[in-house]
N, C-alpha and C positions, 0 to 999 in steps of 0.2 A: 692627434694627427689623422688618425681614421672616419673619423668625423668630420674632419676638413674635406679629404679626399670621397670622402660618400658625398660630399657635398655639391663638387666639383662635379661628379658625375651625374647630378640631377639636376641641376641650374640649366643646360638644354631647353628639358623638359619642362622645368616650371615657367622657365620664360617662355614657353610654345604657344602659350593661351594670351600673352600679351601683346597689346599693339601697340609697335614699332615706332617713335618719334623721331624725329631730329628739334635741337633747340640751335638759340643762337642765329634765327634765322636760315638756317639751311633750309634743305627739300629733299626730302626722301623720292630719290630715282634708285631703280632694280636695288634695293636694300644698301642704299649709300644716300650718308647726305653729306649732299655737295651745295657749295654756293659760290657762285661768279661774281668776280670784281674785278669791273671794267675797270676802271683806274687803271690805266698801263704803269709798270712801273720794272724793277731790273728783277731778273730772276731770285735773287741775294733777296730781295728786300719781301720779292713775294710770298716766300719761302718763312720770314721771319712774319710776316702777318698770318701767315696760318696756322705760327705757333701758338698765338697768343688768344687761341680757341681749342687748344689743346691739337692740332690736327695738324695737318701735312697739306702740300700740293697733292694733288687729285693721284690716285694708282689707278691703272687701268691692267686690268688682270685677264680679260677678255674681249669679242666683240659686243656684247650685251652691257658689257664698262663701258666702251665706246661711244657706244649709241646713247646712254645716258648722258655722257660729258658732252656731246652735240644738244641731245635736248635743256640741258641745263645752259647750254650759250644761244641758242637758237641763233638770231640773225642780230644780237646784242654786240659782238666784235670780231674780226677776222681772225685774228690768231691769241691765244691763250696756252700761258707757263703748264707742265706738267712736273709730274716729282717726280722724273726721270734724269737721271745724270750719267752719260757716257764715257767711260775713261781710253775705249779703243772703237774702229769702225765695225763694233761685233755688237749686234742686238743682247748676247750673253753678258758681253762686258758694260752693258746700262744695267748701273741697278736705281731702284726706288727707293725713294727719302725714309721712307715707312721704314726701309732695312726688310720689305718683306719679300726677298728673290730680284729677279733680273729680267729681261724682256725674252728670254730665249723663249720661255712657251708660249707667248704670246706677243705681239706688238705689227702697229700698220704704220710702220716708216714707209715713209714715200721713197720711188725709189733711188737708188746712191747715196739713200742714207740709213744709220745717224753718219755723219762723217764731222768728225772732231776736229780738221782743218778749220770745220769753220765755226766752231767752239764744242762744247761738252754739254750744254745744256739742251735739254725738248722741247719745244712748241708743240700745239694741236691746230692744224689749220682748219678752220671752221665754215670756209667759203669759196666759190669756185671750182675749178677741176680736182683740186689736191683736197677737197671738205673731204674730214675725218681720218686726212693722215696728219704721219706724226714728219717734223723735219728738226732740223739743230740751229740753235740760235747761239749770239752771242750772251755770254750768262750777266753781262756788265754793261754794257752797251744798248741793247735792245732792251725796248719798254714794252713790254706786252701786258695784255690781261692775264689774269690769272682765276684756278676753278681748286679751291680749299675742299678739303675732304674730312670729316669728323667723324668719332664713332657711333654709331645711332645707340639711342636712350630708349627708354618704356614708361608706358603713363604712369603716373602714381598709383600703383596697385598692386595688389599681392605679391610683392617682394622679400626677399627673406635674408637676415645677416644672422651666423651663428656669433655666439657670447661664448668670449674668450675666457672671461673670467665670472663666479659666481658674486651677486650682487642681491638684495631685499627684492626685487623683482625676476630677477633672470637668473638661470645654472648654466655653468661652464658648461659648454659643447650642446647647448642647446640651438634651436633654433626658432627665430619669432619674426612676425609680421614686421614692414617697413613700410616707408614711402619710399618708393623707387627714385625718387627725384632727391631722397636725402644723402647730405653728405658724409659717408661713412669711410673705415677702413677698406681694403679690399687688396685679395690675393691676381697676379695676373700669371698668366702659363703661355707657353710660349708650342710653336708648332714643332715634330719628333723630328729627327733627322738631324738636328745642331747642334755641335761638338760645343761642346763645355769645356774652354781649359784651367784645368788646375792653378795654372801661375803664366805669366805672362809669355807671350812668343820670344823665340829669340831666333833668330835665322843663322846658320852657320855659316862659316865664311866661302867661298870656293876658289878654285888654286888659280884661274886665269883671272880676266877682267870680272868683278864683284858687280850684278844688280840683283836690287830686292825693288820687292814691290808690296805695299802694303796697303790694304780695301777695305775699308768700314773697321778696324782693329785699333789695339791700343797695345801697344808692348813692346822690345828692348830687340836695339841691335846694338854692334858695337864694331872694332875697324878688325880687318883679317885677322886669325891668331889671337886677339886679346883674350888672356894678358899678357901673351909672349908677344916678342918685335911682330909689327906688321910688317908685310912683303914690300921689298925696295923695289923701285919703278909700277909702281899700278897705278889705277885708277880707280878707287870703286866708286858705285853709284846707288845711292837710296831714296826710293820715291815713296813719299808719304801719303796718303789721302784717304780721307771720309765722305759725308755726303752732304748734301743737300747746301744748307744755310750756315753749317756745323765749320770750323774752322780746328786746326793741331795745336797743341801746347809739345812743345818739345826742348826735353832738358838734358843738359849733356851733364854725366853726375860727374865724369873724371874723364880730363882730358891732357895728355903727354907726348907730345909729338917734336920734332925738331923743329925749331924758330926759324920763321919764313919763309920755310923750304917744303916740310909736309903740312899740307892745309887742305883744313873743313873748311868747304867754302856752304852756305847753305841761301837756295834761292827762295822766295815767296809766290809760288805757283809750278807747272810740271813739265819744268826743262832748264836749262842754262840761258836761255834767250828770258826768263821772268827774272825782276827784281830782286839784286843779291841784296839779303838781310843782316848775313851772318859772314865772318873770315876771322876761324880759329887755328892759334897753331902754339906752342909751348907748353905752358903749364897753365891748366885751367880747372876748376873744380865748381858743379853748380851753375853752370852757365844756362839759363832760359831762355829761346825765344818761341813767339807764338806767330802764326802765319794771320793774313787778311783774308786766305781765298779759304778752300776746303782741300789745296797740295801743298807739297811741300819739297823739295827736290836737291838732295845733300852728293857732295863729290867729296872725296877724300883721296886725293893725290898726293902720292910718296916720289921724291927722289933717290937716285941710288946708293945715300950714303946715310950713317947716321939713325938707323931707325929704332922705336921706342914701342911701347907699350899698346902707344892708338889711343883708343876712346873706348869708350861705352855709353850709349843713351839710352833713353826714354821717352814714349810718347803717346802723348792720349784725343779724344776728340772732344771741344770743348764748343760750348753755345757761345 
């Protein structure tokens, strides 16, 4: 393990003296490669083509991001998808597909936006008075272009994998030359500051009207009080959602409630006004559904008589 971590800390260094590729046809702009596909098409869909390069819609982290994502459209199409997804009219509450942070330190909304009335998804406008800000599109409806963003690579050269195990050529925790372009194992580390949980969420109940809200996460609520009676006459409300292309699986592992009268009702998108999916209420055990969009938006209404045990669920973020 200390070989690992020596190892970690010189890979920087070794890689300082190589230069920097992008494959797959991209283009190395300010140390990103990005590549543009005019093909208009739904945000959903453009989202799943840049997975299929291992990569994301384009993150723009600064204005020197910016200025790249311009020069990589140049005068090729007027507006182009970003992997930005807003859940409120707050630059904090956009985060990026990548999962790496949110716009607050950075971003050029144009102004009076993002504004999520007129849907949740980002464009980049690329022409006119509004070139190189950002506005909100429809994520299902509007066909734009889109700018994929991939990890950059290094030429085939002095690259280095340590040997896990001893073999006729190689000793455990050593280390030896590679092609850089070969396809090996590999450790990835993630940036400090991100809580680790032990075992999954669980949100506790609260004594008036219940909402939860749940962001890029995978883990467990369940109805007020369980496993004691939940509270006669409420409402509660649970909104699910992840990012980008990424849709919920969500399983209710034990459900108890009075017949026709307390009901999970569960909708496929992030209000009562999207398509109901789901209307649970008796005895249920193992019940699964999975949503179409990347929300998910659960009510669970009690009347004042007769109340039981509730629910408890689960849920995760699935491709």
């Amino acid at each position: 393990m200390k070989s690992l971590i020596v190892l970690l800390l010189f890979l920087p260094f070794l890689f300082s003296e190589l230069n920097v590729i992008c494959t797959n046809g991209f283009t190395l702009i300010n140390n990103k490669c990005l590549r543009l596909f005019v093909e208009p098409t739904s945000r959903r869909n453009a989202e799943k083509h840049c997975s299929t390069f291992a990569g994301t819609l384009v993150t723009i982290k600064s204005a020197e991001d910016n200025t790249a994502v311009s020069t990589i459209i140049e005068n090729s199409t007027k507006r182009a998808w970003i992997g930005l997804y807003c859940f409120e009219n707050d630059p904090e509450k956009c985060s990026w597909d990548s999962e790496n942070g949110n716009a607050k330190e950075y971003n050029n909304f144009a102004a009076n936006f993002p504004y999520i009335e007129m849907d949740k998804c980002v464009y980049f406008k690329s022409s006119g008075k509004l070139a190189g800000k950002w506005l909100s599109g429809d994520c299902q409806e509007d066909q734009r272009s889109f700018v994929c963003e991939i990890p950059t690579s290094f030429e085939a050269e002095n690259c280095l994998t340590m040997s896990l195990k001893t073999t006729v050529t190689k000793t455990s925790g050593f280390w030896y030359d590679t092609d850089c372009l070969a396809t090996e194992h590999f450790l990835c580390k993630r940036s400090i500051g991100k809580d680790c949980e032990s075992s999954p969420s669980t949100v506790a109940p609260l004594e008036s009207k219940e909402y939860y809200s749940f962001f890029m996460k995978s883990g467990t609520f369940s109805s007020p009080n369980y496993p004691k009676d939940y509270t006669a006459n409420s409402t509660s409300v649970y909104s699910l959602a992840t990012l980008g292309s990424q849709k919920i699986r969500l399983t209710f592992n034990e459900i108890l409630t009075e017949p026709d009268y307390d009901q999970i009702l569960i909708y496929d998108g992030d209000s009562v006004e999207s398509p109901l999916i789901g209307n649970f209420s008796g005895v249920h055990f193992k019940k699964q559904i999975e949503s179409s969009t990347n929300n998910l938006y659960i009510t669970f209404i009690t009347d004042s008589t007769v109340n039981s045990f509730g629910f408890t669920a689960s849920f995760q973020s699935i491709i």
